[in-house]
C-alpha positions as CSV (number, residue, x, y, z in Angstrom):
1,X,35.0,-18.0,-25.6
2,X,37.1,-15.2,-23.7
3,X,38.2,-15.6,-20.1
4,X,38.8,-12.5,-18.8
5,X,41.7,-12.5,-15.9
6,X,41.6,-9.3,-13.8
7,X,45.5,-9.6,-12.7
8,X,48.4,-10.6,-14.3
9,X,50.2,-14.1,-13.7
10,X,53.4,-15.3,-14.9
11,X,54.4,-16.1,-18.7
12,X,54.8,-19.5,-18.2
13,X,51.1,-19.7,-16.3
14,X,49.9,-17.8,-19.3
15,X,51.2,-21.0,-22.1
16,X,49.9,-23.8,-19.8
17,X,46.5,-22.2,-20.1
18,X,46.3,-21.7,-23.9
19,X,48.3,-24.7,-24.4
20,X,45.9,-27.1,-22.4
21,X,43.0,-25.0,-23.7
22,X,43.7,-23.3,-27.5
23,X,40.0,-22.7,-28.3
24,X,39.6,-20.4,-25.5
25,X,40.7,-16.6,-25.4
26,X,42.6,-15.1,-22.8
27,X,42.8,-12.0,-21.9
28,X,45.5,-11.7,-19.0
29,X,46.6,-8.5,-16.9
30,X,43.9,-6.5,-17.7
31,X,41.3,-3.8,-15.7
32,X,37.7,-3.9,-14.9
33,X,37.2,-0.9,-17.5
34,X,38.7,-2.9,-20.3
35,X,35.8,-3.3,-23.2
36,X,36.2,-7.3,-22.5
37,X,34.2,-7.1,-19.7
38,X,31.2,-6.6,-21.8
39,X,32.3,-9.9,-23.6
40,X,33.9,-12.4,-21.7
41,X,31.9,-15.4,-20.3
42,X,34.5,-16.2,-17.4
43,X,35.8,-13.5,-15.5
44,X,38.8,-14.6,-12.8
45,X,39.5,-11.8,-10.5
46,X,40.9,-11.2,-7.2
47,X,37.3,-10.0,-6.3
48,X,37.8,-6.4,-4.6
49,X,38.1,-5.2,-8.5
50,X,34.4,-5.2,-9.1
51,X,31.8,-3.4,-8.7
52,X,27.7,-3.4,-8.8
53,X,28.0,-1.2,-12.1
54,X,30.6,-3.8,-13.4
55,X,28.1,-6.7,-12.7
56,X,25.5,-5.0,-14.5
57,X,27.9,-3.8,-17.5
58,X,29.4,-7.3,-17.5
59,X,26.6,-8.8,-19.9
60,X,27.9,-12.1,-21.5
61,X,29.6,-13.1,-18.2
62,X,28.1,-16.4,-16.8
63,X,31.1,-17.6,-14.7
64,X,32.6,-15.3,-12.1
65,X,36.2,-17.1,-10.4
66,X,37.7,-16.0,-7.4
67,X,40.6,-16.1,-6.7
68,X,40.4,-15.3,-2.9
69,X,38.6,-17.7,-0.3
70,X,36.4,-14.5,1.2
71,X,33.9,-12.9,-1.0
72,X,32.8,-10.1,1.4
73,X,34.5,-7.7,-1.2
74,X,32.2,-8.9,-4.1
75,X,28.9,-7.4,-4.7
76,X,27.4,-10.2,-4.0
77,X,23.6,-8.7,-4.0
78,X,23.9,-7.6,-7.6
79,X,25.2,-11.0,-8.8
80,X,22.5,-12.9,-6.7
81,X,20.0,-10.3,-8.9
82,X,21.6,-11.9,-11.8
83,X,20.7,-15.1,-11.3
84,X,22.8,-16.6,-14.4
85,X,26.1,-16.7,-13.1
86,X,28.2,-19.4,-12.0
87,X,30.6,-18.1,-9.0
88,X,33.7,-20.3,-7.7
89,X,36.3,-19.5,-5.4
90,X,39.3,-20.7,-4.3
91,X,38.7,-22.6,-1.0
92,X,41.5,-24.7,0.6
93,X,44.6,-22.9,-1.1
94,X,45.4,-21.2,1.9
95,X,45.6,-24.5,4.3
96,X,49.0,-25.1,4.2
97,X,50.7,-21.4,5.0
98,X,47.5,-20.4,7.5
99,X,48.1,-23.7,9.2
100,X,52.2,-23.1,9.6
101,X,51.4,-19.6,10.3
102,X,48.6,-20.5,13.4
103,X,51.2,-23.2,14.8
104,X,53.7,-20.4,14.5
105,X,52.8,-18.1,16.7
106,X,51.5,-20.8,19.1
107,X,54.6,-22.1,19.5
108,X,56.7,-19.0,19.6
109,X,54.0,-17.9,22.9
110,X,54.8,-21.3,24.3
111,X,58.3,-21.3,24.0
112,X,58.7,-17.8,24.7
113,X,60.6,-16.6,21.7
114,X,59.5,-13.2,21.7
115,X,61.4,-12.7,24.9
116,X,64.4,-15.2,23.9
117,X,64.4,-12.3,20.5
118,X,64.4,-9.2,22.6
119,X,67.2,-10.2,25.0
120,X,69.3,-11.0,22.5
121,X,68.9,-7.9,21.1
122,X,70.2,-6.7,24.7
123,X,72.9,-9.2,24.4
124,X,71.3,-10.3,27.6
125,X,71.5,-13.9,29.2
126,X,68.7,-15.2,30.8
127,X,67.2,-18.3,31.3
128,X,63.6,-16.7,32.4
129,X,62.0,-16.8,29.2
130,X,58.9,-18.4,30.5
131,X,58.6,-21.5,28.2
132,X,56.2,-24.4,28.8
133,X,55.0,-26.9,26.9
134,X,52.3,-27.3,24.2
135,X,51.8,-30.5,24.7
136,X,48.8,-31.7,26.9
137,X,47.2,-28.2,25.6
138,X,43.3,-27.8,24.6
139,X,42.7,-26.0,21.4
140,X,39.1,-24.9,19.9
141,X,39.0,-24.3,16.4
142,X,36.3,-21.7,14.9
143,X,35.8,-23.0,11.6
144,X,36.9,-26.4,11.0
145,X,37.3,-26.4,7.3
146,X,40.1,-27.2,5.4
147,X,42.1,-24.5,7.4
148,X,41.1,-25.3,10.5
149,X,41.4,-29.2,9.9
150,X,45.0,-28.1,8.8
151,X,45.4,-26.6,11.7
152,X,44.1,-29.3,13.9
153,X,46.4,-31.8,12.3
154,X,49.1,-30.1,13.3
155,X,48.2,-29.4,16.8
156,X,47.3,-33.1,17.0
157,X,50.7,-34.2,16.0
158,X,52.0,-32.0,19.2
159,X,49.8,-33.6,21.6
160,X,47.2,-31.2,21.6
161,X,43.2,-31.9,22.2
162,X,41.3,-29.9,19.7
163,X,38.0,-28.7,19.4
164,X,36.1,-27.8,16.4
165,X,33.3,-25.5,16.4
166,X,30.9,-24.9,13.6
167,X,27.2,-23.7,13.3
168,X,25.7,-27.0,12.9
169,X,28.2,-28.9,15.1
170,X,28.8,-31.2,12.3
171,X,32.0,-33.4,12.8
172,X,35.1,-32.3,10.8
173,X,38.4,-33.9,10.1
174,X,41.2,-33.5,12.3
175,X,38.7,-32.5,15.9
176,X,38.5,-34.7,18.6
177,X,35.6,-33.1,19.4
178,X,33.1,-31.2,18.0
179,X,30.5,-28.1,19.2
180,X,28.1,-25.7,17.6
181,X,28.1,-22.2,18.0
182,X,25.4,-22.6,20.7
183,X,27.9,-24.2,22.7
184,X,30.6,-22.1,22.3
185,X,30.2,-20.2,25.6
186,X,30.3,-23.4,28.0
187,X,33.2,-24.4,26.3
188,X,35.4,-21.9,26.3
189,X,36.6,-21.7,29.9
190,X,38.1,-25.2,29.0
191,X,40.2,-24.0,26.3
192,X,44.4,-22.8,25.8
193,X,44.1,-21.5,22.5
194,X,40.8,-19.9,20.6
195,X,41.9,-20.3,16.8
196,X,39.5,-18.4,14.7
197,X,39.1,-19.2,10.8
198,X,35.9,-18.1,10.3
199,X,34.9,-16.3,6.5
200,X,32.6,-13.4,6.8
201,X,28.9,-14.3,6.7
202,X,25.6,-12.8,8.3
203,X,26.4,-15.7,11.0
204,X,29.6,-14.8,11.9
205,X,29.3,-10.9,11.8
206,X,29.6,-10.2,15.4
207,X,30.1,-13.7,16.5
208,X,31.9,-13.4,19.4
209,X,30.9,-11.0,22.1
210,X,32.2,-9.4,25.5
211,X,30.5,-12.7,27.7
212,X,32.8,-14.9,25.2
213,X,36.2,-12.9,25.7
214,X,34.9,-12.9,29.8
215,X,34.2,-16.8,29.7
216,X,38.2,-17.8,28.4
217,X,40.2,-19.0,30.8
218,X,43.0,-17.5,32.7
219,X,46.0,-17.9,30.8
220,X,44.0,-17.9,27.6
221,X,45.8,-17.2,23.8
222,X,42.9,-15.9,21.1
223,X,44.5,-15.8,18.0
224,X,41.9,-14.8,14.6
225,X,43.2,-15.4,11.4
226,X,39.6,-15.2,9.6
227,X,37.8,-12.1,9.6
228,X,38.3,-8.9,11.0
229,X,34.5,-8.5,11.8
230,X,33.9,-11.5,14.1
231,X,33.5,-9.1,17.1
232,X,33.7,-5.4,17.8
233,X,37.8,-4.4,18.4
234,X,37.0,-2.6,21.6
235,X,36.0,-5.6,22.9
236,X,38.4,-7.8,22.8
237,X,40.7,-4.4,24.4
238,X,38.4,-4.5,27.3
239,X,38.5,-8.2,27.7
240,X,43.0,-8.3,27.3
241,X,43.3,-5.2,29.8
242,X,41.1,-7.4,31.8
243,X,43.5,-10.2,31.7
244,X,40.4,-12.5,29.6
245,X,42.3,-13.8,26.9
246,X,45.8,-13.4,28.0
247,X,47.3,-12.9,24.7
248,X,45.6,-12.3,21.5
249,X,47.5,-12.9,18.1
250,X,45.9,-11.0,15.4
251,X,46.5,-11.7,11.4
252,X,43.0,-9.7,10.2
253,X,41.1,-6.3,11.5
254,X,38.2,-4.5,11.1
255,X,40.2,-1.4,9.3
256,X,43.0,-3.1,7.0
257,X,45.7,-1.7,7.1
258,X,45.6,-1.3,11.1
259,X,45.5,2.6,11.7
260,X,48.9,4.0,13.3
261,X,47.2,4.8,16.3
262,X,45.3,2.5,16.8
263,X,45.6,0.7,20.3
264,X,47.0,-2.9,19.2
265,X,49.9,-1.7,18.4
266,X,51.0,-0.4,21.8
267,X,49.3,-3.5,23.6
268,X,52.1,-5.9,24.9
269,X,49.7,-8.8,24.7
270,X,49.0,-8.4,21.4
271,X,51.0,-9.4,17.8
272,X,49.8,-7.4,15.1
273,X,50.2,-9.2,11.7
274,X,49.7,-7.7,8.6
275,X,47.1,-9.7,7.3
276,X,50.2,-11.9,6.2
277,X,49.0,-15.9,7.1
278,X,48.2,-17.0,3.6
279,X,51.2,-15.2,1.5
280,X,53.2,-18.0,-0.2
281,X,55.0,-17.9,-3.5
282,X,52.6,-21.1,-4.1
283,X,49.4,-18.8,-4.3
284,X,48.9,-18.6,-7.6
285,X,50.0,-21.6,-9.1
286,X,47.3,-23.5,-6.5
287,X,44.4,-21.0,-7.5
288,X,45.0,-22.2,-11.1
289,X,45.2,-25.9,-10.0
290,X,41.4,-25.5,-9.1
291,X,41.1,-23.2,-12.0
292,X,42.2,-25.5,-15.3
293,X,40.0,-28.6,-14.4
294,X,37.0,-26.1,-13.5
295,X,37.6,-24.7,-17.1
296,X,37.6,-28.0,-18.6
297,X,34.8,-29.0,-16.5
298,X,32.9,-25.9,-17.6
299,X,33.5,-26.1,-21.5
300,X,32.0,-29.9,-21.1
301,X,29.1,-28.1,-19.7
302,X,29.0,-30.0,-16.3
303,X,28.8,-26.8,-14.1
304,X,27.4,-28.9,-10.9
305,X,30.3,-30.6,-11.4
306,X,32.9,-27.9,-10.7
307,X,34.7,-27.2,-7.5
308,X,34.1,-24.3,-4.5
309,X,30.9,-23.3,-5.8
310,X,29.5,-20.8,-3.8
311,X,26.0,-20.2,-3.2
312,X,25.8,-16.2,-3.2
313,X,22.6,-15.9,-1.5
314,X,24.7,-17.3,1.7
315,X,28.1,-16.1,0.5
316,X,30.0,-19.5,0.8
C-alpha cells in the first residue's frame, strides 16, 4: 500500500513511520503532479495542494488526511461525488498554542502592555497605562470545541465567567454556560470578550452581522481566531469607528495575507496578526500522533473506528 504525503517532514518522522509500519510505502516530500497520485490509497496533505482535477485523477485513493483543522481549501464537492473516500483531519492540534495565543492578547488589552511597550520605546515613565483586571470578566466563546474549551479553561482559572455558544446549544467542557446561535444576540450585550473559533461551514458563513457588532457592549474586546469569513470586514469597521466592539484582535481575514492598504492596519483598535495562533514547533509531530494510530486502525480495516472523521457533505 503507498501513502502518499504531499509535504516533507523531518528524517527522524520519516523512520518512526516505516519503522512502526514496514509493509506500507511512503512516499514523503512530494507534489500533487507526481505519478503516485494515481496510486496511492492514503494521501496526507496540507489540503490547499489539491484540486477537483486531482480528485478525479487520484483513482486508487480511498483515504484523504488532513493535516489542517479547516477544510474550506479542499474540493470538498468533488470528493463528496466520490463517495469512496475516507477523509480525516487533524482536529484538536491546535488547542494548546490557539489557547495561549487567545489569553495572550486578552491579557496584554487588560494589562495595558501595548502602551507599557510604546513608552518604553519613548523611554517615557508613566504610570497611566490603563490596566484593570481580568478577573470578574464575562467571556463568550463561538465554538466551544477543543479550542474553545482550551480557551475556557484558561479563562476559568483567571476568574473569568465563560460562555459557550454553538448551533445546537449543546453543553461543552470548560463553559459555565451555554447558548445557541439563536441566542447569540440577547447575549451579547452581557459580554467582555467575543472569542471566535468557528471553522468555515454554510452555518457560519456570514454568521455575525452589523445588529451583532451593534448589540456588544461598551467597552467590548472581539477577538476571531477562526475564520476570516464569519462576517463581512466592513462591518466590523463600521461597528469599531462606532465604538461597538471597542477593540477587535484579529488572527484570520477574508483576503490572507491582509492587503497593504487595507484599513486594519491603520485602525488603533485593532491588532492585526498574521494568521499566526496555531504556529508551534509541535505541529507536526501532533498531526502524526493522530496520524500513526489512524494508519494502524485503517490497515485493520476499522475505518469507523478512526479519529476526526469528517463528514464532507457538512465539511466537519
Amino acid at each position: 500500500m503507498e501513502v502518499l504525503f504531499l509535504f516533507p517532514i523531518k528524517e527522524h518522522q520519516e523512520k518512526m513511520l516505516k519503522d512502526e509500519f514496514p509493509d506500507v510505502e511512503f512516499l514523503f516530500g512530494r507534489k500533487p503532479d507526481d505519478p503516485a497520485l494515481g496510486t496511492a490509497e492514503v494521501i496526507v496533505t496540507y489540503g490547499g495542494d489539491l484540486s477537483e482535477e486531482h480528485i478525479q485523477q487520484a483513482k486508487a485513493l480511498r483515504w484523504l488526511m488532513v493535516a489542517s483543522a479547516g477544510l474550506e481549501q479542499l474540493p470538498l464537492g468533488a470528493i463528496a461525488r466520490r463517495g469512496d473516500i475516507t477523509v480525516t483531519n487533524v482536529r484538536g492540534i491546535h488547542k494548546i498554542p490557539m489557547a495561549e495565543s487567545i489569553i495572550a492578547h486578552i491579557l496584554s488589552y487588560k494589562r495595558g502592555l501595548k502602551k507599557i511597550y510604546e513608552q518604553q520605546e519613548r523611554r517615557e515613565w508613566n504610570k497611566r497605562v490603563g490596566g484593570t483586571e481580568l478577573h470578574g470578566s464575562k467571556a463568550l466563546i463561538l465554538g466551544p470545541g477543543a479550542i474553545g474549551g482550551e480557551a475556557g479553561r484558561l479563562l476559568q482559572a483567571f476568574g473569568v465567567e465563560t460562555y459557550g455558544c454553538n448551533r445546537s446549544g449543546r453543553q461543552a467542557d470548560h463553559m459555565d454556560r451555554m447558548l445557541s446561535f439563536a441566542e447569540l444576540e440577547d447575549t451579547l450585550p452581557e459580554m467582555d470578550f467575543v472569542v471566535s473559533v468557528l471553522p468555515s461551514t454554510p452555518e457560519t458563513r456570514g454568521l455575525l452581522k452589523k445588529e451583532h457588532f451593534s448589540a456588544m457592549k461598551e467597552g467590548a474586546v472581539f477577538l476571531n481566531f477562526g475564520r476570516g469569513d464569519l462576517y463581512e470586514e466592513q462591518d466590523l469597521i463600521d461597528a469599531l469607528n462606532g465604538g461597538r466592539p471597542a477593540a477587535a484582535v484579529l488572527d484570520v481575514f477574508e483576503s490572507e495575507p491582509l492587503p497593504e492598504d487595507h484599513p486594519f492596519w491603520g485602525m488603533d483598535n485593532v491588532t492585526v496578526s498574521p494568521h499566526v495562533s496555531a504556529l508551534s514547533g509541535k505541529y507536526v509531530e501532533r498531526s502524526l500522533d493522530i496520524f500513526a494510530p489512524n494508519l494502524r486502525k485503517w490497515l485493520d480495516k476499522k475505518p469507523d473506528e478512526m479519529e476526526n472523521l469528517i463528514d464532507t457533505s457538512r465539511g466537519y
